[in-house]
Residue frames relative to the residue before (quaternion, step in Angstrom):
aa qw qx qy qz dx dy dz
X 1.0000 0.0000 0.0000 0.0000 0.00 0.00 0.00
X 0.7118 -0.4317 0.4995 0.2399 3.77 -1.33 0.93
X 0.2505 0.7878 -0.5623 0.0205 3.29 -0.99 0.73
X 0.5691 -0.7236 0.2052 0.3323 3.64 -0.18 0.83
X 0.2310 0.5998 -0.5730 0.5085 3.39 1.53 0.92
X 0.8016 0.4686 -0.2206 0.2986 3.66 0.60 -1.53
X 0.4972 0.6690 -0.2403 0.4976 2.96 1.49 -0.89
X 0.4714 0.5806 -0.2051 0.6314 3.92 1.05 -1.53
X 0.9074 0.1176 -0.1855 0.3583 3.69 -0.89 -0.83
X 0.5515 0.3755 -0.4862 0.5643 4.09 1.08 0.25
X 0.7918 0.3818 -0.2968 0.3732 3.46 0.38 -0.39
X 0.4309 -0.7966 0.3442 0.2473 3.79 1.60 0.19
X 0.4830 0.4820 -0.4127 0.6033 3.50 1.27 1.09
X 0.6064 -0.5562 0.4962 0.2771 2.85 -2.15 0.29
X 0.5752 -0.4970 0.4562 0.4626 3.58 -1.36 0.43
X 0.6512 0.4880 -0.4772 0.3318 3.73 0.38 -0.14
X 0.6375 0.5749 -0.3378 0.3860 3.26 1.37 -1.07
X 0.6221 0.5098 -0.3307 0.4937 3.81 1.10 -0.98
X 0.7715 0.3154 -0.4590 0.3077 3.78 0.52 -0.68
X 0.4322 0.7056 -0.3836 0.4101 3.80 1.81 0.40
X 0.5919 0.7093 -0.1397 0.3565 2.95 1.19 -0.51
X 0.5943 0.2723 -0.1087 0.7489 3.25 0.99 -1.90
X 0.6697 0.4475 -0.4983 0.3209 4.16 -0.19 0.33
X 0.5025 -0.6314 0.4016 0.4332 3.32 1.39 -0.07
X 0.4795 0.7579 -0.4284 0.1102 3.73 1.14 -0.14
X 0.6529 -0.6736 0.2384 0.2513 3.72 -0.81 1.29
X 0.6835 0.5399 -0.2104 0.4440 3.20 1.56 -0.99
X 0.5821 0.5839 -0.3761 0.4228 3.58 0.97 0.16
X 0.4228 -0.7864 0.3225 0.3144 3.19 -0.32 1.17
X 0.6113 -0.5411 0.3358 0.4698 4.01 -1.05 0.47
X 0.7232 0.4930 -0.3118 0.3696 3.16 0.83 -1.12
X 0.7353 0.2863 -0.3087 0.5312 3.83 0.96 -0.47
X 0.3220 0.5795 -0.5616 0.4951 3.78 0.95 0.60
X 0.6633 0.3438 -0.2766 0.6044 4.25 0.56 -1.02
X 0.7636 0.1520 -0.5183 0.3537 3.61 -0.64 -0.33
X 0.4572 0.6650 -0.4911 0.3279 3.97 0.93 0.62
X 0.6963 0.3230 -0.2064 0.6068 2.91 0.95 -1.38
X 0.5519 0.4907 -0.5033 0.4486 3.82 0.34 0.08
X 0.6771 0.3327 -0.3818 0.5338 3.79 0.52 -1.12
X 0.4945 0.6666 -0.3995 0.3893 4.00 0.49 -0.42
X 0.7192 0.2684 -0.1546 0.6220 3.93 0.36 -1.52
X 0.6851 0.3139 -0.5156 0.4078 4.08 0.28 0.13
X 0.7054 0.4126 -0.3806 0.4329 3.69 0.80 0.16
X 0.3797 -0.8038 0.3833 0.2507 3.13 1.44 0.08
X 0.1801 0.8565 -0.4327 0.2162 3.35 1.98 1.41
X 0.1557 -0.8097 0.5657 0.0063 3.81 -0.76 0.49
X 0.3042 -0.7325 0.5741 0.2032 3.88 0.51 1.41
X 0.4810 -0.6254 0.5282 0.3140 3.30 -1.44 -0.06
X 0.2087 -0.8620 0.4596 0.0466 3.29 0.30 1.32
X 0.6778 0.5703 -0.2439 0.3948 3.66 1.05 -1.31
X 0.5637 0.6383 -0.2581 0.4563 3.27 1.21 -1.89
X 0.6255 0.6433 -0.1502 0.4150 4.02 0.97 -1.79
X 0.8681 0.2947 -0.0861 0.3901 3.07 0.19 -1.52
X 0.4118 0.7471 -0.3779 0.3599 3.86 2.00 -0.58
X 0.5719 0.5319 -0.3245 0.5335 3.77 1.19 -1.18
X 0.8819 0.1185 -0.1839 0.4176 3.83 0.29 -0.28
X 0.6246 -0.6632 0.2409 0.3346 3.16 1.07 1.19
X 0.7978 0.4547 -0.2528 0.3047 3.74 0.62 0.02
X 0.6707 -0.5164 0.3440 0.4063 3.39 -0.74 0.93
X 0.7814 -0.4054 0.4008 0.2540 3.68 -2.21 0.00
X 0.5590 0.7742 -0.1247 0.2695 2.76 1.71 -2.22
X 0.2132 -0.7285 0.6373 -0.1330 3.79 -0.34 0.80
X 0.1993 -0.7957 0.5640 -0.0950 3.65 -0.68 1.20
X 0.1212 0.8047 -0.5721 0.1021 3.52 -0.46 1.27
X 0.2117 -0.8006 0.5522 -0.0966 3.32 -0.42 1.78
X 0.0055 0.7359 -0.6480 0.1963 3.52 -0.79 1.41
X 0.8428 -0.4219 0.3135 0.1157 2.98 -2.22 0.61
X 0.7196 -0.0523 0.3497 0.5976 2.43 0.75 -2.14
X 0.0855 -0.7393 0.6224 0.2424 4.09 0.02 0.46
X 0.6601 0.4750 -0.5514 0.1861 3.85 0.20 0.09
X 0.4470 0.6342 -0.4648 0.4266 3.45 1.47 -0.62
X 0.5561 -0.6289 0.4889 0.2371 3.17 -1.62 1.24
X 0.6146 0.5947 -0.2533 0.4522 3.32 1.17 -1.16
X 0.5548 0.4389 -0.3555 0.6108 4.17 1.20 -0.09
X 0.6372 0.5581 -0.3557 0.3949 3.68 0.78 -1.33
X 0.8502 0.4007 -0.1993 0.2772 3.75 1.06 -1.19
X 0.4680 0.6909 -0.2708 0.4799 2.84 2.26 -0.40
X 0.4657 0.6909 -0.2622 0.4868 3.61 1.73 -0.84
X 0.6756 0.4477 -0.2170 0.5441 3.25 0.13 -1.57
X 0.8097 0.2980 -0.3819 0.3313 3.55 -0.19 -1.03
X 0.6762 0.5749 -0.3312 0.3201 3.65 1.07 -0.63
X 0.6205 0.5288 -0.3355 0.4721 3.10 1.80 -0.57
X 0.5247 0.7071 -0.3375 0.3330 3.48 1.18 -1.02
X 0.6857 0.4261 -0.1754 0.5634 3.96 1.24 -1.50
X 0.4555 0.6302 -0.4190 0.4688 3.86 1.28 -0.68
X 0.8033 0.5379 -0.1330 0.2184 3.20 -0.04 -1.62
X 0.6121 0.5041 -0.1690 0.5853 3.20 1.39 -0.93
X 0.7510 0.3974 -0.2739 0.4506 3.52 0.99 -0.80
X 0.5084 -0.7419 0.2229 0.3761 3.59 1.70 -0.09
X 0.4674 0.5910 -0.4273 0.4997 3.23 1.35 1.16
X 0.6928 -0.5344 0.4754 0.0915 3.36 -1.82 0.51
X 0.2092 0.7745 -0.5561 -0.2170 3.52 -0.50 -0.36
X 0.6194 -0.5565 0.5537 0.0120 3.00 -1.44 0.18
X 0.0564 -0.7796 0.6236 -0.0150 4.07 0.05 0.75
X 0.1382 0.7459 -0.6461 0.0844 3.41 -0.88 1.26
X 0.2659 -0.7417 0.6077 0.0993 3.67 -0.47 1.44
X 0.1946 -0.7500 0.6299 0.0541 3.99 -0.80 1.22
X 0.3414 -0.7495 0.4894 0.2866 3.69 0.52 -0.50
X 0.3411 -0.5898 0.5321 0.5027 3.30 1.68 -0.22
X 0.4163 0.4568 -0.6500 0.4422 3.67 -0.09 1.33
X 0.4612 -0.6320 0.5939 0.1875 3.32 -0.99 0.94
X 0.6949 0.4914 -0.3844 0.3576 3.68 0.65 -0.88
X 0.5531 0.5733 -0.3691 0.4788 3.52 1.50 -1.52
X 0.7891 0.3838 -0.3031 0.3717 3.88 0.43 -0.71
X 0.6568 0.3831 -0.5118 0.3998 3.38 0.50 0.29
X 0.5588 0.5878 -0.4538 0.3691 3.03 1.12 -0.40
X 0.5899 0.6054 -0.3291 0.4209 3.68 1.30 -0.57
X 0.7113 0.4474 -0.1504 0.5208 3.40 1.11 -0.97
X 0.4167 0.6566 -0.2718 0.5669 2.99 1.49 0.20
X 0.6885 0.2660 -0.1772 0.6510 3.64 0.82 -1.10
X 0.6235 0.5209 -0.4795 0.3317 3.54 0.18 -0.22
X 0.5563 0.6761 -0.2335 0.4230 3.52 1.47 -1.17
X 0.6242 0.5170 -0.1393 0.5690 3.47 1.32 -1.82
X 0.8205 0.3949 -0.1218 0.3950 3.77 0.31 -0.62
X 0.3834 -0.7980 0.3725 0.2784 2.99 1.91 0.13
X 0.2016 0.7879 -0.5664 0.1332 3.94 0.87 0.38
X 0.4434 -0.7435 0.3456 0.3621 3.13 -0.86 1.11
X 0.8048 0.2013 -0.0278 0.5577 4.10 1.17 -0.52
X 0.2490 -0.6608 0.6998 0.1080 3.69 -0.82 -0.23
X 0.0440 0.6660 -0.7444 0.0179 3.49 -1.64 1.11
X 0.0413 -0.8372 0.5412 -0.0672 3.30 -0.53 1.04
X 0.1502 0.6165 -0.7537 -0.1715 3.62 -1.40 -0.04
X 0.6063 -0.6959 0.3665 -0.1170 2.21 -1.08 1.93
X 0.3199 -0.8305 0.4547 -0.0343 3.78 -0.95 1.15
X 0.8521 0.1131 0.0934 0.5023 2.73 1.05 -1.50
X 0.8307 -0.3171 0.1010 0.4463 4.06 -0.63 0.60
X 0.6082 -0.5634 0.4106 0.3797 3.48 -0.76 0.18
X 0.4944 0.6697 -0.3818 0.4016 3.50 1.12 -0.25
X 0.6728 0.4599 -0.3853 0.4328 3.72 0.95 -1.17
X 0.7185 0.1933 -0.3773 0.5515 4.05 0.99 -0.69
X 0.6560 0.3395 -0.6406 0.2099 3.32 -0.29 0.61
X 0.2250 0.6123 -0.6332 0.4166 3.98 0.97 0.38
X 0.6816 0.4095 -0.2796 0.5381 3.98 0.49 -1.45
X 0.7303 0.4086 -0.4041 0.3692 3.46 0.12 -0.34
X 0.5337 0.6519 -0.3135 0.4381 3.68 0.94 -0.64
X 0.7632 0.4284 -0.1710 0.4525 3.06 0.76 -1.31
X 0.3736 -0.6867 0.4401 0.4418 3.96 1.80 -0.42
X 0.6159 0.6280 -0.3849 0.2796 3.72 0.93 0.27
X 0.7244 -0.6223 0.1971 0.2218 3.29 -0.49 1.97
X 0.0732 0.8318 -0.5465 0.0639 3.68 -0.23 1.12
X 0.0530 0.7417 -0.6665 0.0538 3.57 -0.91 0.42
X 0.0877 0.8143 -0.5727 -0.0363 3.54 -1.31 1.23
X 0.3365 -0.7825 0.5233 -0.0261 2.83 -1.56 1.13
X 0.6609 0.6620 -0.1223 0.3319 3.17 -0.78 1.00
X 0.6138 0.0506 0.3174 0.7211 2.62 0.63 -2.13
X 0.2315 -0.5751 0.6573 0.4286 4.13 -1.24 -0.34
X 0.7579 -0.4413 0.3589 0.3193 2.95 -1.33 -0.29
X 0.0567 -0.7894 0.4596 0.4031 3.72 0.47 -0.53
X 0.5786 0.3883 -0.4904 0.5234 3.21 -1.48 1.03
X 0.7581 0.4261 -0.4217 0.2567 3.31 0.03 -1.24
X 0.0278 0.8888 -0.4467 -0.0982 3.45 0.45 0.69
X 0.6201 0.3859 -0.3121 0.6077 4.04 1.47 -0.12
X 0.6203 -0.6753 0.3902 0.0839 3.08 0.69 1.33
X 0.0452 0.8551 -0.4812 0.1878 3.73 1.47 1.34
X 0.8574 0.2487 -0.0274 0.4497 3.54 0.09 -1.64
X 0.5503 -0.4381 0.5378 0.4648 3.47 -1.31 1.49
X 0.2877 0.5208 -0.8037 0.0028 2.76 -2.79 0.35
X 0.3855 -0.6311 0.6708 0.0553 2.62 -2.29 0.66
X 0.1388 0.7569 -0.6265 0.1239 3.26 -0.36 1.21
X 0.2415 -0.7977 0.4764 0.2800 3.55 -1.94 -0.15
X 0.6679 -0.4893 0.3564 0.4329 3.50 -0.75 0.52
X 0.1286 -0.8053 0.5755 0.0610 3.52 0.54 1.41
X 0.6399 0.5985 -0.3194 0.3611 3.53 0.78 -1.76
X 0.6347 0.6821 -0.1175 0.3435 3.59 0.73 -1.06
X 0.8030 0.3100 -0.1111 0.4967 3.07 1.22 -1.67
X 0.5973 0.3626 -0.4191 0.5798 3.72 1.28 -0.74
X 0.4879 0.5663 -0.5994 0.2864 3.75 0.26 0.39
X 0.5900 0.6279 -0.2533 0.4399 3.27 1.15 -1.51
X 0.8957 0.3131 -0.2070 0.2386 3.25 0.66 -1.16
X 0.2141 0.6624 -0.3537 0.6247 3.26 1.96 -0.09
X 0.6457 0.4690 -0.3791 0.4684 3.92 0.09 -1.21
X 0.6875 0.6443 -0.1061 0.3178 3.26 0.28 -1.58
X 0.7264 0.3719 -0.1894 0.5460 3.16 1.30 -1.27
X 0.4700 0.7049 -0.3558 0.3944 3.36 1.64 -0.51
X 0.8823 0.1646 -0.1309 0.4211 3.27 0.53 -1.41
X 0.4667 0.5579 -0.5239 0.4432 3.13 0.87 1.21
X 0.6864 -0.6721 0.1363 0.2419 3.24 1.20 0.63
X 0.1489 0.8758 -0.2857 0.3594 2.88 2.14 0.69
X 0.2719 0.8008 -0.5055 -0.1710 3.80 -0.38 -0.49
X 0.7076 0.4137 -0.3410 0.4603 3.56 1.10 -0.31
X 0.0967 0.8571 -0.4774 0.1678 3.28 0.81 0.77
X 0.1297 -0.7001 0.6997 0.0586 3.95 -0.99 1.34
X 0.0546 -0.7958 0.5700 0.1969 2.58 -1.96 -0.59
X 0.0771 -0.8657 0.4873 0.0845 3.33 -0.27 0.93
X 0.4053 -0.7576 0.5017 -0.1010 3.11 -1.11 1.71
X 0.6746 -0.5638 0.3425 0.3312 3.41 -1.18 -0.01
X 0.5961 -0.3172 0.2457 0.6954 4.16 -0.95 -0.13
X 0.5226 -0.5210 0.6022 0.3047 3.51 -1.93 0.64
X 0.7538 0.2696 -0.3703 0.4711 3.60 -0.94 0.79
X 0.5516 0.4662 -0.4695 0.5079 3.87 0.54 0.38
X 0.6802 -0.6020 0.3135 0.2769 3.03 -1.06 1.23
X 0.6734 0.4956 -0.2345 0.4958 3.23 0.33 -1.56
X 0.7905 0.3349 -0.3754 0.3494 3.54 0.14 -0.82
X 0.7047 0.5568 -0.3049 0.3169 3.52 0.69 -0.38
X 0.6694 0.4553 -0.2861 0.5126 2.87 1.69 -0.25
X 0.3174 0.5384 -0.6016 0.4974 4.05 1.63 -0.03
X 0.8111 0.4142 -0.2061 0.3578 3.67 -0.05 -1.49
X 0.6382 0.4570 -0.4669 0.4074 3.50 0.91 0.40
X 0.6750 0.5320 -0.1974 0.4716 3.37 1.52 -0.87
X 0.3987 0.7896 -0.1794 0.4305 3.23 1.36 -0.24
X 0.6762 0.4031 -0.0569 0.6140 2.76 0.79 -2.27
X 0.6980 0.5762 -0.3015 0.2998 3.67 0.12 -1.29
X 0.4601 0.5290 -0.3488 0.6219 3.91 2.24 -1.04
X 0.6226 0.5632 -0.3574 0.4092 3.76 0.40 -1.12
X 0.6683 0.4440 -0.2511 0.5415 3.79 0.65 -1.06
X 0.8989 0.3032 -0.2303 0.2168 3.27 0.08 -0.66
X 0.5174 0.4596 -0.4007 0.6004 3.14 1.99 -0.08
X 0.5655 -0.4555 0.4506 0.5193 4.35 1.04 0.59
X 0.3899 0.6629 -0.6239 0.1391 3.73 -0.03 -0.12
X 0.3853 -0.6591 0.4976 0.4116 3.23 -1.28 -0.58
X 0.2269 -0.7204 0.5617 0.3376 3.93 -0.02 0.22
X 0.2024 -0.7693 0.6060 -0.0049 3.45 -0.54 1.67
X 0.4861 -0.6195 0.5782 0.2136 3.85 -0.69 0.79
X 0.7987 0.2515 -0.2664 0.4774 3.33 -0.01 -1.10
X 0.4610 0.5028 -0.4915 0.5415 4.17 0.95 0.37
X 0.7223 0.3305 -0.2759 0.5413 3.99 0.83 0.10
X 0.0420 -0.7053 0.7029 -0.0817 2.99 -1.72 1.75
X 0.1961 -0.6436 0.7138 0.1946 3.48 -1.39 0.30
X 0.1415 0.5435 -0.8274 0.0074 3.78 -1.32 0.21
X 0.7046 -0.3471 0.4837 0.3861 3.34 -2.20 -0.10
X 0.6966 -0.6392 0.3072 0.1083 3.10 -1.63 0.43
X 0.4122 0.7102 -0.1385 0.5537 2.74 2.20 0.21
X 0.6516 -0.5839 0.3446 0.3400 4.07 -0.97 0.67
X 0.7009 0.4039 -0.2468 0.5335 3.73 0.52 -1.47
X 0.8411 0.3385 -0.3978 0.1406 3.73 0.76 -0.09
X 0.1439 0.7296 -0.5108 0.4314 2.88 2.60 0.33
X 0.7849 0.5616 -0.2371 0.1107 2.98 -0.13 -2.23
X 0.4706 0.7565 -0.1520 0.4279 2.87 1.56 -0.94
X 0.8108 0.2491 -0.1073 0.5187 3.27 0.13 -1.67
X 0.3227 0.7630 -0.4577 0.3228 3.81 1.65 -0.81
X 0.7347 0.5525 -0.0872 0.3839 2.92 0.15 -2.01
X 0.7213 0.3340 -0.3420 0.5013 3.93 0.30 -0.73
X 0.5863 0.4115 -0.3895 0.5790 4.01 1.05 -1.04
X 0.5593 0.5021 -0.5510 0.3627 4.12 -0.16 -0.21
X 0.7892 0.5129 -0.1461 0.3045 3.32 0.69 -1.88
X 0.6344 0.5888 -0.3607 0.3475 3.19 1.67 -1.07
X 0.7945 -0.3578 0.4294 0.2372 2.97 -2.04 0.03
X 0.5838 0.6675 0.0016 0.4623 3.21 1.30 -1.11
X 0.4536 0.8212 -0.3451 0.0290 3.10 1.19 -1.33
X 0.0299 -0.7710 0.5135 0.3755 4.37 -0.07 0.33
X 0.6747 -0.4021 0.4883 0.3803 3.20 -1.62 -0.36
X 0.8149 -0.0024 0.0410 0.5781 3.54 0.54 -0.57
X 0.3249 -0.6809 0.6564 -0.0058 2.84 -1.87 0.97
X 0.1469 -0.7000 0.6983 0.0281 3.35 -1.22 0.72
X 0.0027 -0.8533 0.5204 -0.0313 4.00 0.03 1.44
X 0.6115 -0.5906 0.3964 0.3466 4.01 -1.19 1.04
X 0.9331 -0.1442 -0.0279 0.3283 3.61 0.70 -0.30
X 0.5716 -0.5313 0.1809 0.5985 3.83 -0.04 0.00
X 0.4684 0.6846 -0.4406 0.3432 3.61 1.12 -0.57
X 0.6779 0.5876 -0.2379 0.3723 3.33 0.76 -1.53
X 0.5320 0.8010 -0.0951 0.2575 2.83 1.38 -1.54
X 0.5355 0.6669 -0.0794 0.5120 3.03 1.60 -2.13
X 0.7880 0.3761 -0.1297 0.4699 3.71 0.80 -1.15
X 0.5857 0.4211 -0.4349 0.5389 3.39 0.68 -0.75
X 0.7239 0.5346 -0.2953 0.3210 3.58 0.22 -1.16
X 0.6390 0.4218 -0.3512 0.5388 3.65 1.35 -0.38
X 0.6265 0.4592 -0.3923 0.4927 3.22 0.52 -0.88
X 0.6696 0.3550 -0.3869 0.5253 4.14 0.31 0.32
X 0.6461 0.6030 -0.3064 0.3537 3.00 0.70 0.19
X 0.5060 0.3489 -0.3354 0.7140 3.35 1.88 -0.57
X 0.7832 0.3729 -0.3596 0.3438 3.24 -0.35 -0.17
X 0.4828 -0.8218 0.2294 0.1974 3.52 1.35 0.37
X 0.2607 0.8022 -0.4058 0.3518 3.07 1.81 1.34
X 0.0009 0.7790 -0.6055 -0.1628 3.44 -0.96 0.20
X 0.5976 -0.6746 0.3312 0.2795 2.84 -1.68 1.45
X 0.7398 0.3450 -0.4073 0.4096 4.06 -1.42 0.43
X 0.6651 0.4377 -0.2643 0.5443 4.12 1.07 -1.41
X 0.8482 0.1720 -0.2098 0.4549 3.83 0.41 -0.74
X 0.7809 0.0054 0.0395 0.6234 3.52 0.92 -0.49
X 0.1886 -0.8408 0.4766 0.1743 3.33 -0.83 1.36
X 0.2212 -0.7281 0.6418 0.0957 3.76 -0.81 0.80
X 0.0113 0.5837 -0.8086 0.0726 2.96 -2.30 0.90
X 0.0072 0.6990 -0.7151 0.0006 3.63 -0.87 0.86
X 0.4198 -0.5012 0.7064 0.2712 3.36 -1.82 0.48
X 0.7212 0.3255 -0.4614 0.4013 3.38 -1.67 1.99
X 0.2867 -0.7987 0.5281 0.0301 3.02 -0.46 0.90
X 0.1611 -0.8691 0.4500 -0.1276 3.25 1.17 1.17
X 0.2624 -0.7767 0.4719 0.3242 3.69 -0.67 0.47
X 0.6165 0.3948 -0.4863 0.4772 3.36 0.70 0.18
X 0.4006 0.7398 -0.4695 0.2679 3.82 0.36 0.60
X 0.6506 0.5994 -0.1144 0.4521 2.68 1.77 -1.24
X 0.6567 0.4705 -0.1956 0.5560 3.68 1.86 -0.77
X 0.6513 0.5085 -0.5139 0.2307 3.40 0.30 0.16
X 0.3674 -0.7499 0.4486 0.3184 3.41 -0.92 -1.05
X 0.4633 -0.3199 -0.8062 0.1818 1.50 -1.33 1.96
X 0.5556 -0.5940 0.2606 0.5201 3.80 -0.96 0.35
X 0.6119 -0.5083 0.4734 0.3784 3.57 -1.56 0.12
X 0.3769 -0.6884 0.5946 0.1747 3.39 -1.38 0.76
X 0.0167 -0.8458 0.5222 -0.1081 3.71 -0.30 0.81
X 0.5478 -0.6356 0.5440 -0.0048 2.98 -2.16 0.57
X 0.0388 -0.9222 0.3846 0.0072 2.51 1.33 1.48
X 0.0309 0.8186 -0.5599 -0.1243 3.86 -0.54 1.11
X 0.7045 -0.5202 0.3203 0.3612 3.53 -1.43 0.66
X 0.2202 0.8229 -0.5234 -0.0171 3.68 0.93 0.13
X 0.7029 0.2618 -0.4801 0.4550 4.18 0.17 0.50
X 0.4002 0.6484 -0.4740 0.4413 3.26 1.03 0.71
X 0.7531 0.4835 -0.1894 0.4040 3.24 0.96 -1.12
X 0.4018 0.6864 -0.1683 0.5823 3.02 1.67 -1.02
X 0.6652 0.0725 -0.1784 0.7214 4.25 -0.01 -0.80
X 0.7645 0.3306 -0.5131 0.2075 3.63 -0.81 -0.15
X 0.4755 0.5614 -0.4449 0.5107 3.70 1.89 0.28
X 0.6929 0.4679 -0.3349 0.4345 3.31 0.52 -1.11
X 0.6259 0.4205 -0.3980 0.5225 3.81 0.78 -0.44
X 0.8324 0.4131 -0.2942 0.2235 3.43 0.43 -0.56
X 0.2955 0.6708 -0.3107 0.6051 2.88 2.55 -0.17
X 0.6284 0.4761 -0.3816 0.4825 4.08 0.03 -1.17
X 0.7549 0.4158 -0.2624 0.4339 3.72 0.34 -1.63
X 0.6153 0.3202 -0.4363 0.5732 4.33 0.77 -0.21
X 0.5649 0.5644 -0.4172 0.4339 3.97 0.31 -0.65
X 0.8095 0.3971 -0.1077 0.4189 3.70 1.36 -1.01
X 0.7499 -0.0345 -0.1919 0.6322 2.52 1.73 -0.13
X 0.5143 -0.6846 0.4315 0.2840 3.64 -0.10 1.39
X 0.7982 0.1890 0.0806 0.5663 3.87 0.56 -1.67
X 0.4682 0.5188 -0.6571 0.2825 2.97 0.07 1.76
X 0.6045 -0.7087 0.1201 0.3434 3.35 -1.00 0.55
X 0.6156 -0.6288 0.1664 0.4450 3.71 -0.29 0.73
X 0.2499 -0.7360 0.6013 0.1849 3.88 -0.95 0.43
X 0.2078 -0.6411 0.7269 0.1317 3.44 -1.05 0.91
X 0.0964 0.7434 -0.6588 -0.0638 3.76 -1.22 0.25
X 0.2851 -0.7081 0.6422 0.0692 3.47 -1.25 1.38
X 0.0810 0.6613 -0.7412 -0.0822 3.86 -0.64 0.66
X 0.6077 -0.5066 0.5610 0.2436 3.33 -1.83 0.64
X 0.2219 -0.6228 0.7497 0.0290 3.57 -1.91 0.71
X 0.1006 0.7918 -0.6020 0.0227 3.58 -0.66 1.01
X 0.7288 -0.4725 0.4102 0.2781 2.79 -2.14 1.27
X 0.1653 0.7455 -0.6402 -0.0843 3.23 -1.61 0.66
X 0.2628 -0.7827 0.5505 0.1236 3.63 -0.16 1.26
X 0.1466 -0.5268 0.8372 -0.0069 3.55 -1.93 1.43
X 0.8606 -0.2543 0.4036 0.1784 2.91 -1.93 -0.88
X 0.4324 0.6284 -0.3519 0.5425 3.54 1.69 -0.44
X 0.7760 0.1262 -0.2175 0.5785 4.23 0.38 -0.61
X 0.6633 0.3961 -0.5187 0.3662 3.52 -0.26 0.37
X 0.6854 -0.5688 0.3466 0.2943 3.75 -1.72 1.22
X 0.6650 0.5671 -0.3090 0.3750 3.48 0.89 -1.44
């Protein structure tokens, strides 16, 4: 069996540096935090996690609360949190909220009952449901989304420069010769969406456009309600040339709804969605996308979860990782 001498000499650190590591501790660089947990899953090492966690009464078990588990873009954030979990000798947990605020407290609820040792969440509902987790001193970290309310910036998270990227891509659609160019976004008050549709707008300003209201929709985050609204912007008078959509899900809908109606994606209507979805890559022509870091976010929660779990009272860390443009065949005329 692995011991963290062994672990220490494949990975070319010191046994102090590896047991910083699996504690979540801040001062260890990122880059020698991975060739731990890398030298860690080829020995198939396993910290005592139980032995650790007995002194403060609470289980292995890690809690990861999401929107939606079918989105791919939840599916990779998963993987990556479990991937840094695993190495550090904890569990996780998959909890699907629907973005109902009730369905999540009721989650954070069980996490409370079960004594989990932490809680990653993007977040639905008021600041009240993680501070219930705060009250109690039990480790929270969102991702994704911020919290709302939290407005002094209290609880770790992992978000991405949304504003930034649907600028880029709006841009993108700009200089591909687009000009009537919408965009239809997620529900209005969710973070992410408001900020596709601020960056958006902000490409629109700067290439002189006008930012046309009725070129902006919001539906849920989900196919049948793209598809939904797809279908009335196809038919309208109004109709733009391109679209800039909140995610591949959405994506799923706009892309059917052009399909009855016998439209094809870059020659009649250019498209970009945020996600790099793997079926994006198979249609025709393929989909141009916003490709965000989502198992990044995923291990840089779990690492930043380990480091509040390790230390209860340190001060919170917000991290912003970047999402970048990657253009196929979905935004170009030909």
């Amino acid at each position: 069996m692995a011991t963290i001498t062994d672990v220490a000499a494949l990975a070319g650190v010191s046994t102090a540096t590896v047991s910083r590591a699996f504690n979540g501790k801040s001062t260890v660089d990122p880059l020698l935090a991975e060739r731990v947990f890398r030298a860690a899953g080829e020995l198939d090492y396993r910290p005592n996690g139980l032995a650790r966690n007995l002194r403060r009464q609470v289980t292995t078990v890690l809690a990861l609360i999401v929107s939606d588990v079918e989105n791919p873009f939840f599916t990779s954030l998963a993987r990556g949190m479990e991937d840094t979990a695993q190495t550090a000798g904890y569990s996780v947990v998959l909890c699907n909220s629907d973005d109902s605020a009730d369905k999540e407290r009721r989650y954070l609820e069980v996490a409370l009952q079960e004594r989990m040792a932490g809680v990653v969440i993007s977040p639905s509902g008021p600041v009240d449901g993680v501070a219930m987790l705060r009250d109690r001193r039990v480790p929270v970290v969102a991702v994704d989304r911020p919290v709302p309310g939290d407005a002094g910036g209290t609880v770790d998270q992992v978000l991405v420069d949304n504003r930034t990227a649907a600028r880029e891509a709006t841009a993108h659609l700009v200089a591909q010769g687009y000009s009537r160019i919408g965009c239809l976004t997620g529900p209005a008050g969710v973070a992410t969406a408001d900020e596709r549709l601020d960056g958006h707008r902000d490409a629109l300003a700067a290439a002189g456009l006008p930012a046309a209201p009725q070129h902006e929709w919001h539906a849920d985050y989900r196919p049948l309600g793209a598809r939904e609204v797809a279908r009335e912007v196809l038919d309208g008078a109004d109709r733009p040339d391109a679209l800039m959509v909140a995610n591949s899900a959405m994506a799923i809908g706009v892309l059917e709804a052009m399909n009855e109606r016998g439209l094809r994606p870059g020659r009649d209507l250019g498209l970009i969605a945020f996600d790099d979805a793997p079926w994006t890559r198979a249609v025709t022509p393929p989909l141009s996308v916003v490709a965000q870091p989502a198992h990044s976010i995923g291990s840089e929660a779990a690492r930043l979860l380990l480091a509040r779990i390790a230390e209860p009272d340190a001060a919170a860390v917000s991290t912003v990782l970047e999402a970048h443009l990657v253009p196929r065949g979905s935004s170009r005329r030909d």
